[in-house]
C-alpha positions in Angstrom: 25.1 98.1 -52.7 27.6 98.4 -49.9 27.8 102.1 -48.4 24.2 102.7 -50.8 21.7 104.3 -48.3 18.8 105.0 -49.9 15.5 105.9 -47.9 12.1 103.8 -48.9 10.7 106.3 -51.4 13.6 105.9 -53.1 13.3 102.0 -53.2 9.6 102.3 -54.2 11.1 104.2 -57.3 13.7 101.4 -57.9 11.1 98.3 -57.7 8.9 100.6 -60.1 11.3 101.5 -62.4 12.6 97.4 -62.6 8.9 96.8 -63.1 8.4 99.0 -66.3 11.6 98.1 -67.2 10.5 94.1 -67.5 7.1 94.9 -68.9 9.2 96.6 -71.9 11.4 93.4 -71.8 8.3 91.1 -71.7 7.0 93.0 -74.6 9.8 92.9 -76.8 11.0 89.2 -76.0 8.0 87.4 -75.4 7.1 85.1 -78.8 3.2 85.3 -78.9 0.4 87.7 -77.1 -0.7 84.9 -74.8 3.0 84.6 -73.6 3.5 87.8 -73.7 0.7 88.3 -71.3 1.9 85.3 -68.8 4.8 87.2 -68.7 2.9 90.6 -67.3 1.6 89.0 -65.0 4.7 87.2 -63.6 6.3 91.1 -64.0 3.0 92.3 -62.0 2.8 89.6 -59.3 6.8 90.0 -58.4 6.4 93.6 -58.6 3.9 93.4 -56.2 5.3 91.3 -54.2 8.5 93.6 -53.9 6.6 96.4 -52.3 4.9 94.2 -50.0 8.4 93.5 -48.9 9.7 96.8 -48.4 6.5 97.7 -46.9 7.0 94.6 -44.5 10.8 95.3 -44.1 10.1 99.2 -43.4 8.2 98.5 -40.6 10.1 95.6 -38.9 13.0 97.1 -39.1 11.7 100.1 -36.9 11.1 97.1 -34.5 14.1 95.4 -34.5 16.5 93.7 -37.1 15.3 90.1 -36.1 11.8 91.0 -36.9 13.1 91.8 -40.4 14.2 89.3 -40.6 11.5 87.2 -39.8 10.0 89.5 -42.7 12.6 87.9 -45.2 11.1 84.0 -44.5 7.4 85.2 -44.4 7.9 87.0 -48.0 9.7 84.0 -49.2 6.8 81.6 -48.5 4.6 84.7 -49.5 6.3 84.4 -52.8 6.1 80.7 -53.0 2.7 81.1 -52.9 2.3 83.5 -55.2 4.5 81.3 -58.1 2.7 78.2 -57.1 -0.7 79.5 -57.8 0.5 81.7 -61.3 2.0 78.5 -62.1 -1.8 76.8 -61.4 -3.7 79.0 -63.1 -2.0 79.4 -65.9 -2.0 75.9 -66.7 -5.3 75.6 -66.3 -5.9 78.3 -68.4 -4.4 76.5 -70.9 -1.5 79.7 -70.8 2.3 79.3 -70.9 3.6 79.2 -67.4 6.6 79.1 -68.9 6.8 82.8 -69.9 5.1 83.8 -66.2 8.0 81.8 -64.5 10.6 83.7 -66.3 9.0 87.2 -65.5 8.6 86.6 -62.3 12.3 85.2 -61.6 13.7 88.4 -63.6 11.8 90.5 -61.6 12.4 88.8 -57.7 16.1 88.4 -58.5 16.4 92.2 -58.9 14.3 92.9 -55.9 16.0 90.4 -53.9 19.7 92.4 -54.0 17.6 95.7 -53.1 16.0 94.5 -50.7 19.1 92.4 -48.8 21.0 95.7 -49.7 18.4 97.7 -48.0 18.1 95.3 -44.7 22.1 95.0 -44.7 22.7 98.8 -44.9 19.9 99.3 -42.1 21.4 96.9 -39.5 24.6 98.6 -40.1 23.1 101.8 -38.9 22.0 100.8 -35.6 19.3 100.6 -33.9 17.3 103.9 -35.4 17.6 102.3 -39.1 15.7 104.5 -41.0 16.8 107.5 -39.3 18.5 109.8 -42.1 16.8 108.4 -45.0 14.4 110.2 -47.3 11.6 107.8 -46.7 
């Protein structure tokens, strides 16, 4: 990722294009229907998740690189949350978790490198980080 400056709509693209990409891979891979679906919706909620970040990390950055990084902690606990309560539901849904776990993971793991690329390669800038990008 080093040197990589690529403006938001182009991240948007990349988070949608991992997204589609695991939903294939959650299709082909996944055992049963039922863990096929806890999968999707592990996929959906990391997905999700991701473009709340960028969002998030879009706009603090055009404050300051501390607020972005305030950005990075919130979206953690943001996505604690969010694995906590798939994790609930699931099981009491009587659903493999399992599967959900493993979607989500393949998906934030991805989206974590973009988006630590993407908040590295702004504070290298300066302080007008999303000046020259396409988004």
């Amino acid at each position: 990722m080093s040197g990589l400056v690529l403006g938001g709509r182009a991240l948007f693209g990349m988070i949608a294009a991992i997204g589609l990409v695991a939903l294939a891979g959650g299709a082909l891979l996944a055992k049963t229907p039922i863990d096929q679906q806890s999968a999707w919706i592990g996929i959906g909620a990391a997905t999700a998740s991701g473009f709340l970040s960028l969002f998030l990390k879009r706009w603090a950055l055009r404050r300051s690189l501390k607020t972005a990084l305030m950005v990075v902690g919130v979206m953690f606990g943001i996505r604690l949350v969010l694995v906590a309560l798939g994790i609930a539901f699931l099981t009491f849904s009587g659903a493999n978790s399992v599967a959900f776990v493993f979607g989500f993971f393949a998906v934030y793991f991805v989206l974590q490198w973009l988006e630590i690329g993407y908040v590295s390669s702004a504070a290298k800038r300066g302080p007008d980080p999303l000046r020259g990008t396409n988004g």
